[in-house]
C-alpha positions in Angstrom: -0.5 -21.4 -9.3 -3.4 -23.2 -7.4 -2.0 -23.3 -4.2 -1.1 -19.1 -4.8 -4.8 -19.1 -5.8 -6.2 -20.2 -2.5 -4.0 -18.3 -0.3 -5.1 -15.0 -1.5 -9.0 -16.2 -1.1 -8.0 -17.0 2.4 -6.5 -13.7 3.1 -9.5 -11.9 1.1 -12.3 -14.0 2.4 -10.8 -13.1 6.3 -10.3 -9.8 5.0 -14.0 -9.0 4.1 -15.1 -10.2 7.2 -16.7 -7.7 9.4 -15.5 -4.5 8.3 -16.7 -0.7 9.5 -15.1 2.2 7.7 -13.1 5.1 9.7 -13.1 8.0 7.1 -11.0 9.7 9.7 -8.0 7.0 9.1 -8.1 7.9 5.2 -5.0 9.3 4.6 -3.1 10.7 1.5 0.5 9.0 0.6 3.4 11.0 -1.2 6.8 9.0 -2.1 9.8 9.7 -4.2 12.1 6.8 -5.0 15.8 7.1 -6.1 17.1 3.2 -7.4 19.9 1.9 -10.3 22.1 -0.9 -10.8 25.8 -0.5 -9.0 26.8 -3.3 -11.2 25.5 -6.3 -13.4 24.1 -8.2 -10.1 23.9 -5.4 -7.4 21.8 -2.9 -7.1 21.0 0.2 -4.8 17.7 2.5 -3.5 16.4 5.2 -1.4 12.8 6.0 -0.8 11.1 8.9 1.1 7.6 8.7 2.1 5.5 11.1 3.8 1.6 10.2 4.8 -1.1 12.8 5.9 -4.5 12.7 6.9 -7.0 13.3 4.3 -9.9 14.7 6.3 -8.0 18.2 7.8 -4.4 17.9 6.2 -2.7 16.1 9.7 1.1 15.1 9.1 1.4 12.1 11.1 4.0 9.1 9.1 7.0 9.5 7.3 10.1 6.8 6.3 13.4 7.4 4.4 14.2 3.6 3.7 17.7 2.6 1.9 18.1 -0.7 0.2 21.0 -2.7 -1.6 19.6 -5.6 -4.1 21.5 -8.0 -5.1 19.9 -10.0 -8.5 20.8 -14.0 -8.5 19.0 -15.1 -11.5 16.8 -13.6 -14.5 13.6 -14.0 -12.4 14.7 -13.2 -8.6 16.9 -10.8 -6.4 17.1 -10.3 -2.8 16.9 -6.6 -1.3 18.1 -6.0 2.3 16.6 -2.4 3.8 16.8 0.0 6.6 13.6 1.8 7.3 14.0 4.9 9.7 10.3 5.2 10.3 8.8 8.1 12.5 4.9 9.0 13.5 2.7 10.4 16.0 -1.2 10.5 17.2 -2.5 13.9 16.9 -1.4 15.6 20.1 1.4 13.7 20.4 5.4 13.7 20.0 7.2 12.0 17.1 8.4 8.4 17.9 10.8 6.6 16.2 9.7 2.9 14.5 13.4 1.4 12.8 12.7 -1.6 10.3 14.8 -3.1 9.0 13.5 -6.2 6.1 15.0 -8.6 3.8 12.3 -9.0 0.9 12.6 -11.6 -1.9 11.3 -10.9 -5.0 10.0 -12.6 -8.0 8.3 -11.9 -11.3 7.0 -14.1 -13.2 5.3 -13.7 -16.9 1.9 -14.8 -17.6 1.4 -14.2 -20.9 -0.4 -10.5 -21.6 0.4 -10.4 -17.8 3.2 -10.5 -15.4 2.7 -11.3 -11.7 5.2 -10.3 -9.3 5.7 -11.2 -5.9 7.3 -9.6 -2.8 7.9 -12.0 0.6 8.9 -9.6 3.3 10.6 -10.8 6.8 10.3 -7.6 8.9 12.0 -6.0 12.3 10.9 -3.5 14.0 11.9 -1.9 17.1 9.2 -0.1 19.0 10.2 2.1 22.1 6.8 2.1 24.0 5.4 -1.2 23.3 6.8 -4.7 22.2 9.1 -5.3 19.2 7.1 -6.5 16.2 8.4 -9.7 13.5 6.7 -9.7 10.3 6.4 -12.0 7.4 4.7 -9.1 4.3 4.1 -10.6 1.1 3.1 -8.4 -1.5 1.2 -9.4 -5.0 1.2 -7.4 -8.1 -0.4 -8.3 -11.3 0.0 -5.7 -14.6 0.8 -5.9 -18.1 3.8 -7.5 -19.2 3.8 -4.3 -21.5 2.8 -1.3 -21.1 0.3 0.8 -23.6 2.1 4.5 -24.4 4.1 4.3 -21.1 0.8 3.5 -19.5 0.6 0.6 -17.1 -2.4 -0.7 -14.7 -1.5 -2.8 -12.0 -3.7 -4.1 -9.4 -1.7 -5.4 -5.7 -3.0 -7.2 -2.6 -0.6 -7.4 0.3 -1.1 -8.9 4.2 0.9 -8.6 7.3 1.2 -11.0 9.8 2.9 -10.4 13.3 4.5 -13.2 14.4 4.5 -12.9 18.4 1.1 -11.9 18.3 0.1 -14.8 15.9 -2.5 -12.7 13.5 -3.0 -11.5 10.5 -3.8 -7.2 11.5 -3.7 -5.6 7.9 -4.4 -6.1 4.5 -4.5 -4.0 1.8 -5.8 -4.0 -2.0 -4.8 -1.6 -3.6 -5.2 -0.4 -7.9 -3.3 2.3 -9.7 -1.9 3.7 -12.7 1.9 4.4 -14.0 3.1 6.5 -16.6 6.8 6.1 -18.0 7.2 9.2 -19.9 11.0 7.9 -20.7 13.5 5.0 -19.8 14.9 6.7 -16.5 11.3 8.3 -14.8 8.4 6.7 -14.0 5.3 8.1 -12.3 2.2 6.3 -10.3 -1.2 6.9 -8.8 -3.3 4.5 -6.5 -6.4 4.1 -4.6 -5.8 1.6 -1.9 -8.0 0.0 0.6 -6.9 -0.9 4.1 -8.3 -2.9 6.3 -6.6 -3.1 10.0 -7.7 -4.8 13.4 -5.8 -5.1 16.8 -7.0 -8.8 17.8 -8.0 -11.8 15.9 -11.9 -11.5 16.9 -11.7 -7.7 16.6 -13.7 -6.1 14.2 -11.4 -5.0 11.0 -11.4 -1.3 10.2 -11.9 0.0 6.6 -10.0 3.1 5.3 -8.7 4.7 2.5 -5.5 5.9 1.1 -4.8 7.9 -2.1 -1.5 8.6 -3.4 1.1 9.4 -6.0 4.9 8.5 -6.5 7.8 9.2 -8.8 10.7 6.7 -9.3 13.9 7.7 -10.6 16.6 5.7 -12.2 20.2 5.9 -12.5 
């Protein structure tokens, strides 16, 4: 737990270094998630996202990412994905960014609390500029149980390209989900994002909003 406790200060301390904010990057996020169990061990997903720009409405990102788990013990299971990713730059065409990621994942209880943790080894292929390798871990902290299907959470997340050796985005990020019954289960979150192009570039500070529904089979 120490040594978990002074890698996020790294990653926040570098993260809160320098920062302007671009309230032209702030964007709004909508996702809808489709995931159950196939059997005991294995399980299955398919997630949509969509992303526009909050300031005049811009559609500009959007993935449809399919995933097959596959649950070793009480505590972890291994996900491998395929992420067709496509965006553009205002006055631009749509490109195409595939992914595809193996993520391990973890939760562990902490009392009144449950953290859970994501490590995420990334591919993408990029048509006009160099392929990207990622390593993407992902922290969430919430309750271990929720309050009248009510549940804060509170996540940081970094991502790390590996041929360009730096760290180019974090993101913190808090929200809210609702569990009306067993099978649904609905979010909301503010999220700051914080994104530079070279290690001794200034980071830039924007904001996303979104909601999400989850569905289970």
């Amino acid at each position: 737990m120490k040594k978990l406790k002074t890698v996020l200060a790294l990653f926040c301390g570098a993260a809160l270094t320098g920062q302007a904010w671009d309230q032209g990057e702030n964007a709004i996020w909508l996702e809808g998630t489709l995931k159950g169990n196939v059997t005991g061990k294995l399980s299955a997903s398919l997630k949509e996202q969509i992303r526009y720009r909050e300031s005049d409405g811009f559609y500009f990102y959007r993935y449809t990412d399919f995933g097959l788990g596959w649950k070793f013990s009480k505590a972890w299971n291994i996900t491998g994905n395929y992420r067709y990713v496509t965006a553009r730059k205002e006055g631009g065409n749509w490109e195409a960014k595939p992914m595809t990621h193996l993520n391990v994942n973890n939760k562990l209880p902490l009392g009144y609390l449950k953290l859970s943790t994501r490590l995420r080894f990334a591919f993408i292929d990029l048509e006009k500029a160099e392929n990207q390798t990622l390593i993407w871990p992902r922290f969430t902290l919430n309750l271990s149980n929720a309050w009248l299907g009510l549940n804060p959470y509170a996540a940081f997340e970094t991502i790390y390209d590996i041929e360009q050796n730096l760290i180019f985005r974090n993101r913190f990020e808090g929200g809210l989900t609702y569990s009306p019954t067993k099978m649904l289960s609905l979010k909301i979150f503010l999220m700051q994002q914080l994104t530079r192009t070279e290690s001794n570039s200034t980071w830039t500070e924007a904001y996303n909003m979104g909601t999400g529904a989850t569905l289970k089979f």
